[in-house]
N, CA, C and O atoms as CSV, one atom per row, in Angstrom:
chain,resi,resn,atom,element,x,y,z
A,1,UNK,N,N,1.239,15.315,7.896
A,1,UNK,CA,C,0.618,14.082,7.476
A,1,UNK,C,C,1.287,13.599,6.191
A,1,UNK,O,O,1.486,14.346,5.233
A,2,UNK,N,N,1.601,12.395,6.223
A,2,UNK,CA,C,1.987,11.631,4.863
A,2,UNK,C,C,1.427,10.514,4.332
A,2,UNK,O,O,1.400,9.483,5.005
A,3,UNK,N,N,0.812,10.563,2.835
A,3,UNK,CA,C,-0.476,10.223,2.319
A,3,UNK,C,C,0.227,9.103,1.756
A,3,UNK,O,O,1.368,9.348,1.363
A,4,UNK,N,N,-0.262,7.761,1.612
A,4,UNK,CA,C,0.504,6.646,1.039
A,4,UNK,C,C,-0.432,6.804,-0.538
A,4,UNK,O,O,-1.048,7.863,-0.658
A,5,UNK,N,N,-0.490,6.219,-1.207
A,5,UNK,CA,C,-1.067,5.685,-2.357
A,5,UNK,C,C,-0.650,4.524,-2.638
A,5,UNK,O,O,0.581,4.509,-2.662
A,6,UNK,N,N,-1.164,3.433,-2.887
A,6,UNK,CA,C,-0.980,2.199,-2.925
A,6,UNK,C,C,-1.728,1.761,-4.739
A,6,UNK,O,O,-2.810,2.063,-5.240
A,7,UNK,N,N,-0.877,1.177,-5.130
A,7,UNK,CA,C,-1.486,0.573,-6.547
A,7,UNK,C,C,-1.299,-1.102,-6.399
A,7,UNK,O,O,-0.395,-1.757,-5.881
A,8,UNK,N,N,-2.413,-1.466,-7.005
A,8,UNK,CA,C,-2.162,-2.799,-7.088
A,8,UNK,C,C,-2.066,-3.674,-8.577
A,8,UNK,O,O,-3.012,-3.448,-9.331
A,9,UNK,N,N,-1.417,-4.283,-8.893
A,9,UNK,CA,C,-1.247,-4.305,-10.426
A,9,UNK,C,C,-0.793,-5.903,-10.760
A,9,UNK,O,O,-0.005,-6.578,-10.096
A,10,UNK,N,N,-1.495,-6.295,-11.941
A,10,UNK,CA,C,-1.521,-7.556,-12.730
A,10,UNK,C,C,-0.843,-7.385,-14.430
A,10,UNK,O,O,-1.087,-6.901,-15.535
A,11,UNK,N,N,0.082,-8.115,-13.723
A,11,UNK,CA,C,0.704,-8.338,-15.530
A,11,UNK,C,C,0.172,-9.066,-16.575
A,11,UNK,O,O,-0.036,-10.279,-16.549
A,12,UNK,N,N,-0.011,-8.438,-17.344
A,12,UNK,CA,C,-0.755,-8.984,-18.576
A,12,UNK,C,C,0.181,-10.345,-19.070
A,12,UNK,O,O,1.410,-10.362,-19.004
A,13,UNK,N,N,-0.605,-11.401,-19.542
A,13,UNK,CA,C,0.367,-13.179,-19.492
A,13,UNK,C,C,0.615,-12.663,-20.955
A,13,UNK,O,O,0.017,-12.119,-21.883
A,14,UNK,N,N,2.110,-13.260,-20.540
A,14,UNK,CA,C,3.358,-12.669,-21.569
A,14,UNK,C,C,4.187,-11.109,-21.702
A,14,UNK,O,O,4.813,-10.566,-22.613
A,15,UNK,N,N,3.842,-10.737,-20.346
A,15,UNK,CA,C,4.356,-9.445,-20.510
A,15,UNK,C,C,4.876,-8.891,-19.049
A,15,UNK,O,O,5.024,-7.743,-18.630
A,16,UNK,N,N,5.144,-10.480,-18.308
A,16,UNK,CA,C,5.500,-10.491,-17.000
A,16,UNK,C,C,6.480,-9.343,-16.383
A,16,UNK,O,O,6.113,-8.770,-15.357
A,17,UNK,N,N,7.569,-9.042,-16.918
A,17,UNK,CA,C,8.321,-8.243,-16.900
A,17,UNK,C,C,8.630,-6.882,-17.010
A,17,UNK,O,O,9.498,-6.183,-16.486
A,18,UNK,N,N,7.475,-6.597,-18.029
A,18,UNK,CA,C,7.113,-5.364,-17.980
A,18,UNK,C,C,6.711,-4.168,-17.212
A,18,UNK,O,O,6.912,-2.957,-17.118
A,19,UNK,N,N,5.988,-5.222,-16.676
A,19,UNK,CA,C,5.481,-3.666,-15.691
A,19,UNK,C,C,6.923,-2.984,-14.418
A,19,UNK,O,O,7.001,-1.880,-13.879
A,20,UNK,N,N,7.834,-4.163,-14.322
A,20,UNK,CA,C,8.621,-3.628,-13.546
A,20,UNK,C,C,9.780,-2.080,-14.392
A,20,UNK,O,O,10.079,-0.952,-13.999
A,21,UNK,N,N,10.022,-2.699,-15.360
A,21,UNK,CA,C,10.675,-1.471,-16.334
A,21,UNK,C,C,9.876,-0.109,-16.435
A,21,UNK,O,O,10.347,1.027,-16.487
A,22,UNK,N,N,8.739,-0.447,-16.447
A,22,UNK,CA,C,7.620,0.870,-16.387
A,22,UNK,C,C,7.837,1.237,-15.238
A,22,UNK,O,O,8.724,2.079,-15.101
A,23,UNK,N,N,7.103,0.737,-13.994
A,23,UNK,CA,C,7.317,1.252,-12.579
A,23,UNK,C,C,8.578,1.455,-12.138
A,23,UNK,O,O,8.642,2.222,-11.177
A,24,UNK,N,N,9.478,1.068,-12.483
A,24,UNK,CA,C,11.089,1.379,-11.955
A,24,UNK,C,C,11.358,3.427,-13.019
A,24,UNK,O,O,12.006,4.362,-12.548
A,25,UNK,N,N,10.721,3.433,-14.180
A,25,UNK,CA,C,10.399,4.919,-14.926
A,25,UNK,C,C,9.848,5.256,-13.760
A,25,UNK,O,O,10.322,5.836,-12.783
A,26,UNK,N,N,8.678,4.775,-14.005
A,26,UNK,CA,C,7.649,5.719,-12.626
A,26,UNK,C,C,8.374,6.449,-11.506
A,26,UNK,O,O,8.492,7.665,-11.355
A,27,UNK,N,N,8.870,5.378,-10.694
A,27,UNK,CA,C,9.400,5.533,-9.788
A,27,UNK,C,C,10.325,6.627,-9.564
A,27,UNK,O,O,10.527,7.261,-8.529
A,28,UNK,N,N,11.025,6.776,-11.087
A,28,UNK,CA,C,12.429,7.666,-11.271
A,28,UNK,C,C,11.686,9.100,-11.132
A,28,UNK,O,O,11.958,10.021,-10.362
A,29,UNK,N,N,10.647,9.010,-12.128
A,29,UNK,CA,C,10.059,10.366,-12.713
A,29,UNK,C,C,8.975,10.829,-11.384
A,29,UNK,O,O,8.863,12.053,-11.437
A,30,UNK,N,N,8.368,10.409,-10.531
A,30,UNK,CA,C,8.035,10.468,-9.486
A,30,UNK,C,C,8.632,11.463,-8.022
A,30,UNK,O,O,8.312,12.397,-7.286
A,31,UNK,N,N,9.547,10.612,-8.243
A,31,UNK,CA,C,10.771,11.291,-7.420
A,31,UNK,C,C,11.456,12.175,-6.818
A,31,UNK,O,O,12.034,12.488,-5.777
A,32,UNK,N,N,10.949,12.698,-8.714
A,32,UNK,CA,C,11.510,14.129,-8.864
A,32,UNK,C,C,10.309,15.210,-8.308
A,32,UNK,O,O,10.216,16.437,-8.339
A,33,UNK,N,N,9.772,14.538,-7.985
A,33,UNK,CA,C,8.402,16.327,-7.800
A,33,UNK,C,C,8.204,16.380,-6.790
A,33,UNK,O,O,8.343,15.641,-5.816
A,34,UNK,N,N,7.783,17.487,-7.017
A,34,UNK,CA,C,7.717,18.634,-5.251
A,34,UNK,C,C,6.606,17.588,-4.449
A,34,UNK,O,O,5.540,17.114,-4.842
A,35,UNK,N,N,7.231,17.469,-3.347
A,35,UNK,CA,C,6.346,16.664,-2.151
A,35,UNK,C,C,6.052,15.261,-2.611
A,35,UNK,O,O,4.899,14.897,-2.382
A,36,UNK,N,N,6.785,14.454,-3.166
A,36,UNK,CA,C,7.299,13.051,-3.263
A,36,UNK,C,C,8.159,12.536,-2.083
A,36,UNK,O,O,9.312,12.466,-2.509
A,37,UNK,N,N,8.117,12.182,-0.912
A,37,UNK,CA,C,8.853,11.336,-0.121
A,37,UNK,C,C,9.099,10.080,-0.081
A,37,UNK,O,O,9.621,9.521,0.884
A,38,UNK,N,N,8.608,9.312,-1.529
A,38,UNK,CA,C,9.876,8.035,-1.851
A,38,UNK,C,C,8.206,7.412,-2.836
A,38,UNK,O,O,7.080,7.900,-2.930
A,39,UNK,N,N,8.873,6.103,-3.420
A,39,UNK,CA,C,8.301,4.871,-3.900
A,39,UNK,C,C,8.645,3.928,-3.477
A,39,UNK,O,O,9.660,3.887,-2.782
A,40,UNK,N,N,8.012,2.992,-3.719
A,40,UNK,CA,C,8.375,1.832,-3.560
A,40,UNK,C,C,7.829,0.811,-4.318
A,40,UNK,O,O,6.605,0.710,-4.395
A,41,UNK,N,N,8.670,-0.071,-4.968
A,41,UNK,CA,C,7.901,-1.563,-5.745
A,41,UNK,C,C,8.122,-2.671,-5.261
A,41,UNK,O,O,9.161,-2.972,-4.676
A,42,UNK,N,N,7.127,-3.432,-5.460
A,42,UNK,CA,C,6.876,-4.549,-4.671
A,42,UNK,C,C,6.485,-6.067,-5.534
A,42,UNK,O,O,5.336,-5.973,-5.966
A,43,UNK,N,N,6.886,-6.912,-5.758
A,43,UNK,CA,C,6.934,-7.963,-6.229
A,43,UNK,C,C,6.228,-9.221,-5.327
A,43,UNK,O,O,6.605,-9.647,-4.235
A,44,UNK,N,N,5.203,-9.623,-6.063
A,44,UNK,CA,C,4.924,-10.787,-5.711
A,44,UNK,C,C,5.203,-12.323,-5.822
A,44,UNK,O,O,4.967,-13.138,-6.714
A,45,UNK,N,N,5.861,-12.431,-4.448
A,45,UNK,CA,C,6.601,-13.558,-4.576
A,45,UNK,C,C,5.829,-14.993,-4.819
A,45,UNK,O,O,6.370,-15.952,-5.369
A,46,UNK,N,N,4.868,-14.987,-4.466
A,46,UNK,CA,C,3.890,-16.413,-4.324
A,46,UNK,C,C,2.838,-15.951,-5.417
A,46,UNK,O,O,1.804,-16.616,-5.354
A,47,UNK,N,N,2.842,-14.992,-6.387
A,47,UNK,CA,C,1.672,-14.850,-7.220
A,47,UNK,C,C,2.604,-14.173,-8.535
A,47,UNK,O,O,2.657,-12.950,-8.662
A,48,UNK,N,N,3.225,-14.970,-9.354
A,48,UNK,CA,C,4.289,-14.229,-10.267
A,48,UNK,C,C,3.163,-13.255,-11.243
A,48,UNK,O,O,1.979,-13.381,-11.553
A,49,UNK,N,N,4.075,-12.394,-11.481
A,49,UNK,CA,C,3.015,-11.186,-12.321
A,49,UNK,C,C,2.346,-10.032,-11.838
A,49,UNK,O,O,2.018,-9.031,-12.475
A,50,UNK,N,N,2.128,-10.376,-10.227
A,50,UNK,CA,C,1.636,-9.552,-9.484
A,50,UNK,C,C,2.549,-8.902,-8.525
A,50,UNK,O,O,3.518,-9.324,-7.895
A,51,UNK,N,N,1.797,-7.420,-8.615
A,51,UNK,CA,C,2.866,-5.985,-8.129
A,51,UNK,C,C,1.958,-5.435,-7.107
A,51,UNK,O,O,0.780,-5.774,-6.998
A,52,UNK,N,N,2.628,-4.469,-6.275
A,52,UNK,CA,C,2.637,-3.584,-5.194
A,52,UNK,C,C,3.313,-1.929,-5.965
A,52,UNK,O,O,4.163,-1.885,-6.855
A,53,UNK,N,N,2.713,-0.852,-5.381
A,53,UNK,CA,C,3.753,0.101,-6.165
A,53,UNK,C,C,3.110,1.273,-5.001
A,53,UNK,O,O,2.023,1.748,-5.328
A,54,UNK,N,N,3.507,1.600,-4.119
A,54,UNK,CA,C,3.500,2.444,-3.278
A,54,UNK,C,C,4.329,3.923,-3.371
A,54,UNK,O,O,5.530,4.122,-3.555
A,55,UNK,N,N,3.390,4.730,-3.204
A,55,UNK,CA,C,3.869,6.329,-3.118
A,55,UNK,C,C,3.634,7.035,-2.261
A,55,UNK,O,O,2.480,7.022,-1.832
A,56,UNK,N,N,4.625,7.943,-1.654
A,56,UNK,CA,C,4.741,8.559,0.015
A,56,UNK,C,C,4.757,10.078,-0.884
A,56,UNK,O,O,5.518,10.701,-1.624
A,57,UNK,N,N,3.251,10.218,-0.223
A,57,UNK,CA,C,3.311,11.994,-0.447
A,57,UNK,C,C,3.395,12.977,0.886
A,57,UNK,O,O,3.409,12.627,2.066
A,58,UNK,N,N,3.430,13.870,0.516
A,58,UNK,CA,C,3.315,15.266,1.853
A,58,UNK,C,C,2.288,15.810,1.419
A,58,UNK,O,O,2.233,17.014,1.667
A,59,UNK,N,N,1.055,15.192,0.606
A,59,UNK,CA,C,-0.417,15.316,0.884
A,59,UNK,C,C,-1.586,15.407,-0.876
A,59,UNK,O,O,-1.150,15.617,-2.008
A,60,UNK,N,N,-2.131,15.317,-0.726
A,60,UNK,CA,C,-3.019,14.846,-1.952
A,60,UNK,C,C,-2.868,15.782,-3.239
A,60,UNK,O,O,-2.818,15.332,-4.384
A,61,UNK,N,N,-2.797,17.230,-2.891
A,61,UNK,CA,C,-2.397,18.241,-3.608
A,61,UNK,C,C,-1.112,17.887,-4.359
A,61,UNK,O,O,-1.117,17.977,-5.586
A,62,UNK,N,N,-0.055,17.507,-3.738
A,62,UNK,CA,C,1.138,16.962,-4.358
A,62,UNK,C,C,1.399,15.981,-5.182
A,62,UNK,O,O,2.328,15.887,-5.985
A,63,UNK,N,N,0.431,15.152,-4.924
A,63,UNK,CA,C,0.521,14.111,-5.433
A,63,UNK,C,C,-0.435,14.284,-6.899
A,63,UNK,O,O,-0.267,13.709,-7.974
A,64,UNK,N,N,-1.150,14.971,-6.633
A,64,UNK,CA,C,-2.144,15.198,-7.934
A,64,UNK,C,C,-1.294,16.008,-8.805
A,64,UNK,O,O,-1.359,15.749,-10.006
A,65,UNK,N,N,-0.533,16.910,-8.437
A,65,UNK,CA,C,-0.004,17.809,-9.042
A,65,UNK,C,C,1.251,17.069,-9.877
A,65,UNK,O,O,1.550,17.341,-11.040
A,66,UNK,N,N,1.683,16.429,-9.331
A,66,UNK,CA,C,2.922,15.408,-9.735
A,66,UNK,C,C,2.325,14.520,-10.858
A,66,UNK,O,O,2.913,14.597,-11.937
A,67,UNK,N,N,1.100,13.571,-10.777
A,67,UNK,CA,C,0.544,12.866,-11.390
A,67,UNK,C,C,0.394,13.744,-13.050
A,67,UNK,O,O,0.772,13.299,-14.134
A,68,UNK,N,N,-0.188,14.913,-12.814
A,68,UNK,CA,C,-0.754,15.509,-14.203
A,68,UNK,C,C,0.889,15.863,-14.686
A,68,UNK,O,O,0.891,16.199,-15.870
A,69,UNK,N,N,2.102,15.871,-14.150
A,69,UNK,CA,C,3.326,16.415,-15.110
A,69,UNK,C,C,3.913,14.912,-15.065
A,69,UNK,O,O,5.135,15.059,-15.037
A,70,UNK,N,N,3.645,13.692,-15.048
A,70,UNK,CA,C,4.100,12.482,-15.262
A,70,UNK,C,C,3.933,12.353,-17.395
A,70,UNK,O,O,3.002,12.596,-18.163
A,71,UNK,N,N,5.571,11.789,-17.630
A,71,UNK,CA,C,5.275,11.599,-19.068
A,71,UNK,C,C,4.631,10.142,-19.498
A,71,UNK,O,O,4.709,8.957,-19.175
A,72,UNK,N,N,3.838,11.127,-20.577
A,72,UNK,CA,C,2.529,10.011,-20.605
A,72,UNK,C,C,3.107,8.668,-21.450
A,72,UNK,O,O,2.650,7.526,-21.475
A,73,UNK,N,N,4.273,9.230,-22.124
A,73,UNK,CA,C,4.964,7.548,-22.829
A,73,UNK,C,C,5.209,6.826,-21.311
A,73,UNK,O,O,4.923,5.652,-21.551
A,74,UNK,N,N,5.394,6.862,-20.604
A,74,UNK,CA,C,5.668,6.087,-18.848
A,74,UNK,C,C,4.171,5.314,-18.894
A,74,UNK,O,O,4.041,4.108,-19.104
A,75,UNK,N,N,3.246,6.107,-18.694
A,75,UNK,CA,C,2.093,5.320,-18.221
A,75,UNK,C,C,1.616,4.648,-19.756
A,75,UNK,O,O,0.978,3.595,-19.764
A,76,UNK,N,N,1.798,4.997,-20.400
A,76,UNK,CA,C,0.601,4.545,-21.659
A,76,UNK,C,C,2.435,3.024,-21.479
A,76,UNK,O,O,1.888,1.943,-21.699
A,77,UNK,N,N,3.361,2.849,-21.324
A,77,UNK,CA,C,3.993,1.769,-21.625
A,77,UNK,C,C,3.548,0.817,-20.185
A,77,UNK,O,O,3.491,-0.385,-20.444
A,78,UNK,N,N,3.288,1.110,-18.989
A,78,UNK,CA,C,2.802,0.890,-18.148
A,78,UNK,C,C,1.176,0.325,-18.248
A,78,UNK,O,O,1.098,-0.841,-17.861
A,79,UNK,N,N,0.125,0.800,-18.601
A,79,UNK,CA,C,-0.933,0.717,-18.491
A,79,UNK,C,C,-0.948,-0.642,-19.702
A,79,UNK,O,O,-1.849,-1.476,-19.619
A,80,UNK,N,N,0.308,-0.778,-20.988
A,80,UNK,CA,C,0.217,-1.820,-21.958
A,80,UNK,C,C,0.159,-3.053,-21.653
A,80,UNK,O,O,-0.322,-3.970,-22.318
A,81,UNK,N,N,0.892,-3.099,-20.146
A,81,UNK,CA,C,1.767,-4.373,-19.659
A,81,UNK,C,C,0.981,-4.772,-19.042
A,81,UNK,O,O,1.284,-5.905,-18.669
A,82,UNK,N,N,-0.373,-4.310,-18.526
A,82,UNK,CA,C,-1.221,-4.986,-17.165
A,82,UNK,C,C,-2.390,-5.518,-17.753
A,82,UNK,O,O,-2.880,-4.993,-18.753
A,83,UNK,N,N,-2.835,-6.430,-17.262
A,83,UNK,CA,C,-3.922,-7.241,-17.287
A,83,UNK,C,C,-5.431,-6.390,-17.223
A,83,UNK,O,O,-6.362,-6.582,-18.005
A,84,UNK,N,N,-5.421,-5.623,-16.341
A,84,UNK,CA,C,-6.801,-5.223,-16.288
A,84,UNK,C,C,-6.024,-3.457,-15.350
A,84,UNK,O,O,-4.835,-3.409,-15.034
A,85,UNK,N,N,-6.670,-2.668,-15.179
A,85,UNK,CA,C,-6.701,-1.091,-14.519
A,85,UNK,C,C,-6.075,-1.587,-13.031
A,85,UNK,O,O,-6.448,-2.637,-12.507
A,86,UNK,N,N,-5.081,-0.700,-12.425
A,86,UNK,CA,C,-4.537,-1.020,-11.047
A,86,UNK,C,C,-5.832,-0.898,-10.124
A,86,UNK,O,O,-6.868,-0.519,-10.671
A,87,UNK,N,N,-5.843,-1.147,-8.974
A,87,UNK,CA,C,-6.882,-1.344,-8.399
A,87,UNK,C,C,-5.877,-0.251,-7.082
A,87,UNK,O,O,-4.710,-0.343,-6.701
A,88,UNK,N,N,-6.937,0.665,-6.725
A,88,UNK,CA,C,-5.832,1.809,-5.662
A,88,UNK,C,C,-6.420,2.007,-3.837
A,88,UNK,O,O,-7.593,1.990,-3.463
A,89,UNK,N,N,-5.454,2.144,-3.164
A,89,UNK,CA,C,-6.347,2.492,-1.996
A,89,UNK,C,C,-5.318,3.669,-1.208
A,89,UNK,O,O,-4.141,3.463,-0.913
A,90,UNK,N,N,-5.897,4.632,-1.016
A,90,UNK,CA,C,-4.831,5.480,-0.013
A,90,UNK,C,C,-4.936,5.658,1.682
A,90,UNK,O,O,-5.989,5.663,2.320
A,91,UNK,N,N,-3.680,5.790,2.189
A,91,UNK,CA,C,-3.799,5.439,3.316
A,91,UNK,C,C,-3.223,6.650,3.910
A,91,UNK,O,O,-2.750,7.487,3.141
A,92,UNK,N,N,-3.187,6.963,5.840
A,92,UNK,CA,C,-2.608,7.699,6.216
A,92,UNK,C,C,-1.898,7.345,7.132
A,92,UNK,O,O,-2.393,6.836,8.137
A,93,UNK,N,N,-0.428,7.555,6.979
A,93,UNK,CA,C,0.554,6.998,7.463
A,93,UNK,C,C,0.171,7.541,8.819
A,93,UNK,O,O,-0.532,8.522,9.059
A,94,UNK,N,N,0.864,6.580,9.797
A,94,UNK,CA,C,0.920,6.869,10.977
A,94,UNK,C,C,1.861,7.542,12.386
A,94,UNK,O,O,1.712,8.211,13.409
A,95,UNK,N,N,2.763,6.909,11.686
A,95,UNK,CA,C,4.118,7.019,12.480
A,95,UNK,C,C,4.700,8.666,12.074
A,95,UNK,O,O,5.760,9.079,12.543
């Protein structure tokens, strides 16, 4: 089974740009840990400011485990740039 995690995220006005430099970190530092099978970022084309940020795990354990060794200068520069808390939903891949 492979566990999606889905974030949904609002850029704080004037700081449009930001969150992609953060999540493109994320993404890097992510990557690297045991049972990570990819990211992905997502840009909203018809709603500027607004993001997609998807994570492919090999299951919830992994992903939690990955989350607590993420460096916290990443998220605390991440969490600066957004408007309000990501809003999350996880899914189970199908295919």
């Amino acid at each position: 089974m492979t566990l999606t995690r889905s974030y949904s995220l609002l850029a704080a006005p004037g700081k449009e740009a930001q969150p992609e430099e953060a999540l493109g970190a994320l993404a890097g530092a992510l990557g690297k840990a045991d049972g990570c099978k990819g990211t992905q970022i997502l840009r909203n084309l018809d709603q500027p400011g607004h993001y997609r940020f998807m994570e492919n795990w090999a299951g919830e354990a992994s992903r939690t485990a990955a989350g607590r060794g993420v460096d916290k200068a990443i998220m605390d520069r991440l969490m600066s740039a957004l408007a309000e808390p990501p809003g999350t939903e996880n899914y189970d891949v199908m295919d």
